[in-house]
TIVEX-265117 format. One line per 3 residues: their letters; for each residue y, z, x of C-alpha. Coordinates in nm, 2 decimals. Layout:
<nodes>
a> Y:Z:X; ...
</nodes>
This chain:
<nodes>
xxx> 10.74:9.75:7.55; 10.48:9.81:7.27; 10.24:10.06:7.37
xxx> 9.93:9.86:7.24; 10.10:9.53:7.48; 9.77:9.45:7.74
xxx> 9.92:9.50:8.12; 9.75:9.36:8.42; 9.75:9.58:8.74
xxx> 9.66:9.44:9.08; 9.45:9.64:9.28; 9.35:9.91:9.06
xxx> 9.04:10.06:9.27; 9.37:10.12:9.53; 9.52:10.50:9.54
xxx> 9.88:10.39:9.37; 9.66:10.10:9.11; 9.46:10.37:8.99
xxx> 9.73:10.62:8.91; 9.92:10.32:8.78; 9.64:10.24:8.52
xxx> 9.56:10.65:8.46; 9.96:10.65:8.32; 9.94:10.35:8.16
xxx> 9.63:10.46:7.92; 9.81:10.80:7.88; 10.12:10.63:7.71
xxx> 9.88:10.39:7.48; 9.88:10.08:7.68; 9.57:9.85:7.74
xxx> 9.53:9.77:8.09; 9.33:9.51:8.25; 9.28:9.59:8.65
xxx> 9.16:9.38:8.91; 8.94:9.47:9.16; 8.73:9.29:9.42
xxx> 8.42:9.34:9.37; 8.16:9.47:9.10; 8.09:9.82:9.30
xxx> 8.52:9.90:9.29; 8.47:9.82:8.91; 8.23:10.06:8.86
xxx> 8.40:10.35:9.04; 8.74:10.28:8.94; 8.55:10.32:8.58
xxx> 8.42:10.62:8.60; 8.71:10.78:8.77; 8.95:10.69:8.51
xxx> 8.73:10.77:8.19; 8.67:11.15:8.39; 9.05:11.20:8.41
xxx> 9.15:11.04:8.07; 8.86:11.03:7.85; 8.62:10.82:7.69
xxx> 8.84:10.69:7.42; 9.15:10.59:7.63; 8.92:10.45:7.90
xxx> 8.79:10.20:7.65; 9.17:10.08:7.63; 9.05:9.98:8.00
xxx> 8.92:9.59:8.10; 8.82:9.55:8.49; 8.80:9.15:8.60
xxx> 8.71:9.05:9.00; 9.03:8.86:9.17; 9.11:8.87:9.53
xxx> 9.48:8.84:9.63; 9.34:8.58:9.86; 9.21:8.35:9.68
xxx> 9.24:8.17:9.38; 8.96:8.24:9.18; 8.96:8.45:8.91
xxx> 9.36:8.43:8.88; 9.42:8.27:8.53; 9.14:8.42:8.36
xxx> 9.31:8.77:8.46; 9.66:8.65:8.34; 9.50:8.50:8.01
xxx> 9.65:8.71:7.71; 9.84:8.98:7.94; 10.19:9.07:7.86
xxx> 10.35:9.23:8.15; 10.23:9.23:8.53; 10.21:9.50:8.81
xxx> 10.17:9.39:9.11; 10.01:9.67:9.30; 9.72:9.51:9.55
xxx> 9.83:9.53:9.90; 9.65:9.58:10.24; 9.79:9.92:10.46
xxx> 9.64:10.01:10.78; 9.65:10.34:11.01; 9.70:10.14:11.31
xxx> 9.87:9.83:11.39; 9.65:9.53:11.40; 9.68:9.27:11.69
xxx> 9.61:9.02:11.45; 9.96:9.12:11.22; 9.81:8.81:10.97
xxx> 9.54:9.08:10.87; 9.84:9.25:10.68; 10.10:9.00:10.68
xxx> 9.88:8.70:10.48; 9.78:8.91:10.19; 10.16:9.05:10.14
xxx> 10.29:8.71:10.14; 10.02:8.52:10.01; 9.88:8.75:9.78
xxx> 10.26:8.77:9.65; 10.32:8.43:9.64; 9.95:8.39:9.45
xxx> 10.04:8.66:9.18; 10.39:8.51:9.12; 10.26:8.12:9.06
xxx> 9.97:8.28:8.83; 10.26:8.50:8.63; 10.47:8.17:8.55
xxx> 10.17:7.97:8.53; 10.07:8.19:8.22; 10.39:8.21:8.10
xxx> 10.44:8.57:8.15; 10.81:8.71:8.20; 10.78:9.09:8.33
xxx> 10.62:9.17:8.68; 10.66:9.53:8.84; 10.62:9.46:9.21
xxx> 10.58:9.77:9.48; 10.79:9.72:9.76; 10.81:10.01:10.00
xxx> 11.11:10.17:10.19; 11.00:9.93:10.49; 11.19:9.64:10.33
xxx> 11.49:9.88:10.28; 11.60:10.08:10.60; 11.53:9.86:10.89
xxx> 11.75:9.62:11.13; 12.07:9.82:11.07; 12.12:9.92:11.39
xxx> 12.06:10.30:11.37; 11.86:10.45:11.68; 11.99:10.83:11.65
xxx> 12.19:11.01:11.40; 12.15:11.01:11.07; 12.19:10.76:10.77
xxx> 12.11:10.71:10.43; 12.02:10.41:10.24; 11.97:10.28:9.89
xxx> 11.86:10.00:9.68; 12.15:9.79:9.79; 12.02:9.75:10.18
xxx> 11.79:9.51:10.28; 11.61:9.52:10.62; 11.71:9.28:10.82
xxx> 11.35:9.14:11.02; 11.61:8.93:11.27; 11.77:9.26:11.40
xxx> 11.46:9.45:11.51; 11.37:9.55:11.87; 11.03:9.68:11.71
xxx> 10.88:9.51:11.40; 10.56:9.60:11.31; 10.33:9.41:11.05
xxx> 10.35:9.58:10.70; 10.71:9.58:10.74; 10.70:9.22:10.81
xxx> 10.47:9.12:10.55; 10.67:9.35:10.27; 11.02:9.23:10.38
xxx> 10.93:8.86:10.38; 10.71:8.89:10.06; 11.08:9.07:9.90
xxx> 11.26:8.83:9.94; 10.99:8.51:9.87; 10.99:8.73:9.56
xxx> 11.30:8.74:9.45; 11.37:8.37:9.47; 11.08:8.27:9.31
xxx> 11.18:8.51:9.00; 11.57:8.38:9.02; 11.41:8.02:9.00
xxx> 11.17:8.05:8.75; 11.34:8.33:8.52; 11.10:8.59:8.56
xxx> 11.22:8.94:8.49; 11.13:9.12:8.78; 11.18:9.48:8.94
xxx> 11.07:9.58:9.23; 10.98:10.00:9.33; 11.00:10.11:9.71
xxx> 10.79:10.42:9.79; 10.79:10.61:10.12; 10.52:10.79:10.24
xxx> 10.35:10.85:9.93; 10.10:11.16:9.95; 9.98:11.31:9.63
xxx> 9.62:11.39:9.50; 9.37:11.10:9.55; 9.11:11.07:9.25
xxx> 8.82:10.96:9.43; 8.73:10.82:9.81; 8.92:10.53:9.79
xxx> 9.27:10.72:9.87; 9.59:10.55:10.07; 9.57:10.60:10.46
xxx> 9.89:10.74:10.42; 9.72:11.07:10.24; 9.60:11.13:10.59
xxx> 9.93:11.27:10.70; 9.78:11.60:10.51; 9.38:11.48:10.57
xxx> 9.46:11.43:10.92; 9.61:11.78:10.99; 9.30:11.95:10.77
xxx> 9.05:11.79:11.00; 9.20:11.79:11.35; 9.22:11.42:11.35
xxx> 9.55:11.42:11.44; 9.58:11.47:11.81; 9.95:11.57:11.80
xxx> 10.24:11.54:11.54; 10.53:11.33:11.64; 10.87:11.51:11.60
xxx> 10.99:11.16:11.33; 11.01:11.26:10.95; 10.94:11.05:10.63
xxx> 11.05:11.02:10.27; 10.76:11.20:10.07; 10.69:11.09:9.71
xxx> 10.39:11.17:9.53; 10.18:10.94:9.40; 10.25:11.00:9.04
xxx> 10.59:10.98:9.09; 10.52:10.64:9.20; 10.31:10.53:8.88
xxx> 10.58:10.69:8.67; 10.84:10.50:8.80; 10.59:10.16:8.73
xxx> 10.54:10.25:8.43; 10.94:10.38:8.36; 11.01:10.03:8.49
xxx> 10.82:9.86:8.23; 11.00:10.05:7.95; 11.36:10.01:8.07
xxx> 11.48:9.65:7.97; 11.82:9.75:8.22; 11.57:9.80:8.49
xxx> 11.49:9.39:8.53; 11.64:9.23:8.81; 11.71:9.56:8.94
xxx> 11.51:9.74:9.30; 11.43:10.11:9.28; 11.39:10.38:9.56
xxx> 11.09:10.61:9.52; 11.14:10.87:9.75; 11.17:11.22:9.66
xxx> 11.27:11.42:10.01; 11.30:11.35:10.42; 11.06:11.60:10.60
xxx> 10.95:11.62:10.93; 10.63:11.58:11.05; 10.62:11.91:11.23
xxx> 10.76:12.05:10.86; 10.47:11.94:10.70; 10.23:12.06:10.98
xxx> 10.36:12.40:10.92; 10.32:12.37:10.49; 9.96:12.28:10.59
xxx> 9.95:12.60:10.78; 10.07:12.81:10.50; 9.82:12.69:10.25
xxx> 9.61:12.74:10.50; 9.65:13.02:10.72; 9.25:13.04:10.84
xxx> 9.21:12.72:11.00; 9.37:12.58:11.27; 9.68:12.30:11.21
xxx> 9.77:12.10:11.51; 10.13:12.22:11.65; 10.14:12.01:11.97
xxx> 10.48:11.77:11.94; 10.38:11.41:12.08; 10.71:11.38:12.35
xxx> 10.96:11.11:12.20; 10.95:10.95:12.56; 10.52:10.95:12.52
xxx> 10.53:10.76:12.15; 10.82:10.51:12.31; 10.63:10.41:12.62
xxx> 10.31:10.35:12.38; 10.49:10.17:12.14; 10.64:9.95:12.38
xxx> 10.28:9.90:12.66; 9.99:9.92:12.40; 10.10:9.93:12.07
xxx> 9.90:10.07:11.79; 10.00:10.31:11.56; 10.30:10.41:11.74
xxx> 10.48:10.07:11.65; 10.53:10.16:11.28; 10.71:10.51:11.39
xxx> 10.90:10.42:11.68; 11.18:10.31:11.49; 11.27:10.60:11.30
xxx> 11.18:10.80:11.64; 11.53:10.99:11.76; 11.69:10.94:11.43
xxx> 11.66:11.04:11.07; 11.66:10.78:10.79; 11.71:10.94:10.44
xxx> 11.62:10.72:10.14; 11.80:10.81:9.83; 11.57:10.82:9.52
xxx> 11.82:10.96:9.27; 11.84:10.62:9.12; 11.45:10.59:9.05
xxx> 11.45:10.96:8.95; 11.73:10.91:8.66; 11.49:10.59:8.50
xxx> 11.19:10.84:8.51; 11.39:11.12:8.32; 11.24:11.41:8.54
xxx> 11.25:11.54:8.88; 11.04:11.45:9.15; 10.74:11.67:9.24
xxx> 10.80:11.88:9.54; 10.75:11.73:9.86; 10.56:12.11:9.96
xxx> 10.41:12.06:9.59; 10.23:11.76:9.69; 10.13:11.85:10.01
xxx> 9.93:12.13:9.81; 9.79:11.87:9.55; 9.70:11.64:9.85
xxx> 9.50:11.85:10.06; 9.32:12.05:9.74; 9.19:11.71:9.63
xxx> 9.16:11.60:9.99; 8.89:11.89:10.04; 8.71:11.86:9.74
xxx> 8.63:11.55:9.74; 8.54:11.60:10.14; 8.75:11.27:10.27
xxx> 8.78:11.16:10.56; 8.99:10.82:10.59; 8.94:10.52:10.78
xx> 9.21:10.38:10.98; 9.15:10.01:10.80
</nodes>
């Protein structure tokens, strides 16, 4: 696409929407960003123009629009060229009320799609996540690799948990609204994405590093995940944007499988003065929780006993250069993680 082309990112106050408009301004775009309120405008601002500068921060428009509701919607789409969906709700724990993350994936989805035709834009970037991917297939030990060609299947799960509800079901309401309607759509699938935030409002899932700096993690489970940094992730938006052969196609951003006691022991390295948990939460212990109470222990329990590798080599090849190092981000995450002195809510 023309560099100069105006691109609207959902959720740009969020940790993967802000690196998303950061890239886009780098490469010349202008970017309008939604945001929910006047305060997330503000520091989403200022965050930018100190990492850019002043000059490609004035390439930046912020407009208020909730994924929830209507409001706001066709005003944001008014003029815009291509769309990144990036606004979605991810919690620490798992919510008795699933709605609270099911409604804005599927609704919000559904809301940003309608307002993309409605304006008579063709090109949406939608992030997915690995959840919609590697799930329902069956596998309880071993270990198996998957790719852009497997869907999670939400009917074959002993243990669904919400965000993989809401992702999978928003996937595929995706899909066949852009097959109907002709939009040219591609969707990216990140794991666990880590990576250095750029101010206080950072992705829960940077507390797998934050949580082993502070001691808020009372144990690590012996389950890995696929890393991918957080600028891998924009790159791969904005790669996705430029490749014409990438509509209509899904793309893995993963970059390696590591252990959560592996990254415990990374943090220990950086850090040999303070002191990383090392106590393993029993298989049997996150299984028994999982199954009486709940909580966080839902959205590991299924790759609990097994290991699930997520091949990103297709994602990687669009972005024409390797993935940061999983040990690489783990550095970048908990040097920004300490400087900015974070410590992350749970929702």
């Amino acid at each position: 696409m023309p560099a100069n082309d105006l691109i609207l990112v959902t959720g740009a106050s969020g940790f993967v929407g802000k690196w998303c408009v950061v890239r886009l301004l780098e490469k010349g775009y202008r970017v309008r960003g939604t945001v929910r309120s006047d305060a997330k405008a503000t520091q989403v601002r200022e965050t930018v123009s100190a990492l850019v500068g002043a000059d490609a921060a004035s390439r930046l428009e912020l407009v208020k629009a909730d994924i929830l509701a209507d409001a706001g919607w066709a005003e944001a789409m008014a003029g815009i060229d291509a769309v990144m969906h990036v606004a979605t709700v991810i919690r620490g724990d798992e919510p008795r009320d699933q709605s609270l993350v099911i409604r804005p994936a599927l609704e919000g989805t559904e809301r940003i799609l309608k307002a993309t035709h409605a304006a008579g834009i063709k090109r949406l970037i939608v992030t997915s996540s690995i959840a919609t991917v590697g799930y329902g297939h069956g596998q309880t030990t071993g270990t198996r690799t998957y790719d852009e060609t497997h869907f999670t299947n939400l009917e074959a799960m002993r243990w669904t948990w919400a965000y993989c509800i809401g992702k999978t079901k928003a996937e595929r309401l995706a899909w066949a609204f852009a097959k109907e309607h002709g939009l040219e759509m591609t969707t990216i699938h990140p794991g666990a994405i880590i990576g250095p935030p750029l101010d206080s409002d950072a992705s829960i899932s940077v507390g797998m590093v934050g949580g082993l700096l502070d001691n808020s993690t009372p144990a690590v489970p012996s389950n890995g995940f696929s890393i991918v940094d957080v600028r891998d992730v924009a790159d791969m938006h904005v790669a996705a944007l430029e490749h014409r052969e990438a509509i209509g196609e899904r793309y893995l951003a993963t970059a390696e499988y590591m252990p959560f006691p592996e990254v415990a022991r990374v943090v220990q390295e950086l850090y040999p003065d303070r002191q990383i948990v090392k106590r393993a939460a029993p298989d049997w212990v996150i299984r028994l929780v999982a199954a009486t109470i709940g909580g966080p222990a839902r959205q590991i329990i299924n790759d609990i006993g097994n290991v699930k590798i997520f091949d990103g080599s297709k994602g990687e090849a669009m972005m024409d250069h390797p993935y940061i190092s999983a040990r690489q981000s783990i550095k970048d995450t908990a040097e920004a993680y300490l400087k900015l002195g974070l410590k992350l809510k749970m929702s």
